[in-house]
Each structure stands twice: as C-alpha cells, then as structure tokens.
N, C-alpha and C positions, 0 to 999 in steps of 0.2 A: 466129664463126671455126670455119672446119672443121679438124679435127684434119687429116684427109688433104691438104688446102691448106696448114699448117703447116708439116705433113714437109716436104712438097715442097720450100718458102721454103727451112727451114731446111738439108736437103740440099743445095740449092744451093750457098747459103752458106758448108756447112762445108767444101764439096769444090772450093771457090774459095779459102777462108783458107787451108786444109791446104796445098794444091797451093805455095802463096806461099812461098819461101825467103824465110826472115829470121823469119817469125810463127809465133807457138804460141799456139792458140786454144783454149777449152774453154768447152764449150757445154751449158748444162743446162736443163732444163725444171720445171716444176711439178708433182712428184710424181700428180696426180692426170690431167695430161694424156697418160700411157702407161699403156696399159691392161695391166691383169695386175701392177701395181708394187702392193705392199704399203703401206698408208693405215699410217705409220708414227706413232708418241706425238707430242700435242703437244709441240711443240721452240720455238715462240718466238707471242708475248713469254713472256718468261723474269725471273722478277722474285726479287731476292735481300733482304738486309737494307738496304742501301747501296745497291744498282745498280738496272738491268735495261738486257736485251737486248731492244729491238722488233722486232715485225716488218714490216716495208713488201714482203712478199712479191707478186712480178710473176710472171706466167706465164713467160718465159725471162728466161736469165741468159747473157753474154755475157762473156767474160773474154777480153782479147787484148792479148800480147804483143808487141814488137818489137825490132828490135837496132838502130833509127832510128827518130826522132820525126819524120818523112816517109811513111815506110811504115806505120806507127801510125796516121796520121791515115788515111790511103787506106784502111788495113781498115775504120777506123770509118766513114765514109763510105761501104762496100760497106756494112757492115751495115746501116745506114739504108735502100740505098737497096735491099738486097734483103726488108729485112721492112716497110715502110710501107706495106705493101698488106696485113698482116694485123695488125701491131704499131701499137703506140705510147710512142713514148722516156718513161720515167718517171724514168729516174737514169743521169745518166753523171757517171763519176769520173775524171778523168784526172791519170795519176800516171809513179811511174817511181825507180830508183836510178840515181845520181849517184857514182860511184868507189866508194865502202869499202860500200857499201849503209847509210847509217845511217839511223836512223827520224828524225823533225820531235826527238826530245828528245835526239839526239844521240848516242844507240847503234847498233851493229853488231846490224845483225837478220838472220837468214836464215846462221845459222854450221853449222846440223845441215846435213849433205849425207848423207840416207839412198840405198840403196844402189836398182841396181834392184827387184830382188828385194822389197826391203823395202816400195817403195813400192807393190809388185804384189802382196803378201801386205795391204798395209793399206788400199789403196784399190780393190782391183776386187773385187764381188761374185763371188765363186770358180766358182757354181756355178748351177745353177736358168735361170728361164725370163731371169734379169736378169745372165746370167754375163757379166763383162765390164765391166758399168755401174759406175756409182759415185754415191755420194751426197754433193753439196755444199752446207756452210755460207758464207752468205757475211755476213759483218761489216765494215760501216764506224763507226771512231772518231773523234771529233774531240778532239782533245790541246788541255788546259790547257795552252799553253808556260807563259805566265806566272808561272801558281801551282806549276807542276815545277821554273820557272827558280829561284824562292824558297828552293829546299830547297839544303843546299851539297851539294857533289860527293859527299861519302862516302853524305849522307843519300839520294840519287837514286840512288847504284849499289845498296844496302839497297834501295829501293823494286822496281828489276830483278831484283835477286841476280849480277848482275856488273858489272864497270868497262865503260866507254864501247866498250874493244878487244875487250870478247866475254870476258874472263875470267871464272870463277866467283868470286862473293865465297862462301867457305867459313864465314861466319859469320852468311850471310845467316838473318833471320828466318822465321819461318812461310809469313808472309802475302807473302813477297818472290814477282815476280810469277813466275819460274823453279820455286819449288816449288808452284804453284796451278797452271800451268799441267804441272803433271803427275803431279796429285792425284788423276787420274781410274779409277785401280786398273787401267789396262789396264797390260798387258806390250808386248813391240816388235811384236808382232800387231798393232797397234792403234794403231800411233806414228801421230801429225797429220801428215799430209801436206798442206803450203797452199804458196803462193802468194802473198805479200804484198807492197804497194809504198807508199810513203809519197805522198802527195797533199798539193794547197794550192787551195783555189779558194774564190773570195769570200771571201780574208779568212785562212778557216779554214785551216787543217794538221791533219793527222791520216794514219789508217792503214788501208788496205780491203785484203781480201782473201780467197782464196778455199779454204778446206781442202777435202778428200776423205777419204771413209772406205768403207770395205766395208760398215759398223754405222753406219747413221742413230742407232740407240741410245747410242754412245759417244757421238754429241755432248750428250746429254744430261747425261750422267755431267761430261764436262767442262764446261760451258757451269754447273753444279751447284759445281763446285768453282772455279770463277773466280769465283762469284757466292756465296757461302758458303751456302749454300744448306742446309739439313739440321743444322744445328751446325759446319758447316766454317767454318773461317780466311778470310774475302773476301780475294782478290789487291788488296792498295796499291796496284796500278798502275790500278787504278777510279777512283783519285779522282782522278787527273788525263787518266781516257780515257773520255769520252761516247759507247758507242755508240748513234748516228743510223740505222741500215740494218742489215736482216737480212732472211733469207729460206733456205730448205732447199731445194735441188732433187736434180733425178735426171740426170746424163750420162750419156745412153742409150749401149747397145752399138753397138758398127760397124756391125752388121748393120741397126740400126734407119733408117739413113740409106739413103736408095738412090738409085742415078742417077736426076736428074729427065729427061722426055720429051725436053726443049730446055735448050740454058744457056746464056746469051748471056758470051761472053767479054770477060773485064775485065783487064788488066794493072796494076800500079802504076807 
C-alpha cells in the first residue's frame, strides 16, 4: 500500500463525508503512516493488577456520525466502497444514543459539554509541523449486564460515582469509576475529549469510543489510573467492563488532505 495511494482514497473520502449535511466524521491514521509524527510511548496493551487494555491496532480509524440511521449506513457504505482498493474491514461497530443517551447499564453518559475553546486547547496540537492534528484513543468495552444487574441500585451508582440521572454521589469511594477517570493529574488543559456511543451486536452490549488529545502522553497517565497501575486505586467500573478493541492514531491536519485529480460523485 502506497502511502500517496492512501491520501488520495482517503481525501476523497473525507471531502465526500464532510461535504454530507447530517455527518460528522473523524478520521485517523496510524501514527507511523504520516511522516515527521513523533513515534510516541508505548500506549497499549496496557496491563494493570485486575485489567488490561489491548491492542487490536489497524492502519485507519474511521469514526462516523449521523442524525439518521439511513444516512449512517450510506456513509458506511461509501467508506467501503471508497477504501477496498487499498483497505480491509477488520472491525465495525455499530452503535448510537436513543433519548436521554444512556450507556447498556442504564446511566446518562456524555453530561460534561466542554466549551469550544476547551476542546481546541485539549485536543489540537497547538503548534509544530502537526499543528492542527490530534491524537486518538480508541476503546471498545463489553459490559457484564448480568453481574452489574446483581449489585442493588445504591451499590451500582457507588461503582459510577453518580445516580442513573447524571448526579454526583458525594460520598462516592476512591475507586468509584468518576474519581479514576480523573486521576490523571492533568488540569482543564488536558480535559478528555471523546466521543462515545453504546452498541449491541452478537449478543454483546457494551461501549466504543473515541477520545482526543493534544498529548498522546496524557493517555497514558489516564489509561495508568483507570487500570491502578503504579499503587493507584483500579476504577470498579473494570469489573463489570471488558475491554475487547484499542488502538492510538493521529487525525492528520486539513492541510494534509488535498483535492484528489477526479472524484466521482455520490449523494445519499
């Protein structure tokens, strides 16, 4: 596969999803396929006392949004049919929120609404040959319902650190999953910015999705403190959330896309 063959594909591609009213798409690569990107720490597999994080890392990552499960399928369908001449499918996830957004165990997820600004200080590379870019984790879980359904109501909002409606429990534990999941010593520079949708397929339920950061490094620190890594507290929410899928890419800058020579037009 030629890297310059790639571009192309994928230029195509992103300047047909973009173009698309309704979709919001985010497209990353494998750190090693843009040249001049910094070969950043090993990030995964990631193995704690209790857990680990693997990696099933692909050459691109594909993340795509819709405000119809019509228009969803039709992107997924372009992507197929604009990268099968250099790709090949290794994982699709298909997923989505349903009214209040709640996860497979029955909480409100996705309540922080950072601002623009915030998410432009925490997720683009500020400055340099990559200014612009950004670096994406991507995690798939699969949820114990079963063994979470076990536990009663008080003991399941203790294991999040809030009620079902997004509230803080104030007496929540250490290892409650709200204080691990922001053990990571960064300040609001540094706040997660993801992307998450609950899924079900074969069977399974659980939770994919995709963060950004400026600092590939940060994910370290927190992927360290979810996993208790070093003498830290492991997050309770481990024990009922398997993650299956991982991988680190890089969402190249604007600029790295460029008009391809021809581009055969598609509508939904």
């Amino acid at each position: 596969m030629a890297l310059s063959q790639l571009r192309d594909v994928l230029s195509t591609l992103y300047a047909e999803l973009s173009a698309t009213e309704g979709l919001h798409t985010v497209l990353g690569l494998q750190p090693t396929l843009l040249p001049g990107a910094p070969a950043p720490s090993a990030l995964l597999p990631r193995q704690g006392p209790t857990a680990r994080f693997p990696s099933t890392q692909s050459h691109v990552l594909v993340q795509v949004s819709a405000e119809g499960r019509e228009l969803l399928l039709w992107a997924l369908r372009r992507v197929l049919a604009h990268s099968k001449a250099v790709l090949s499918l290794e994982e699709e996830v298909l997923g989505g929120r349903i009214g209040e957004g709640r996860d497979a165990f029955g909480f409100r997820d996705g309540l922080l609404r950072p601002t623009r600004e915030q998410v432009r200080r925490a997720a683009l590379v500020p400055s340099g040959a990559l200014a612009g870019a950004s670096w994406l984790l991507y995690l798939r879980f699969q949820k114990d319902l079963e063994r979470f359904g076990r536990l009663k109501p008080q003991a399941q909002e203790r294991v999040v650190g809030r009620t079902r409606d997004g509230e803080l429990v104030t007496d929540a534990p250490a290892e409650a999953h709200i204080h691990r999941a922001r053990a990571s010593g960064a300040g609001e520079n540094q706040l997660l910015i993801r992307r998450g949708f609950p899924f079900r397929h074969g069977g399974e339920e659980g939770l994919a999705f995709v963060s950004a950061s400026a600092d590939p490094d940060y994910y370290q620190r927190s992927l360290d403190a979810l996993l208790g890594v070093g003498g830290q507290t492991p997050d309770a929410l481990l024990r009922y959330a398997l993650a299956v899928s991982g991988g680190l890419y890089l969402a190249p800058p604007h600029d790295w896309f460029h008009a391809p020579a021809s581009r055969q037009e598609a509508t939904p």
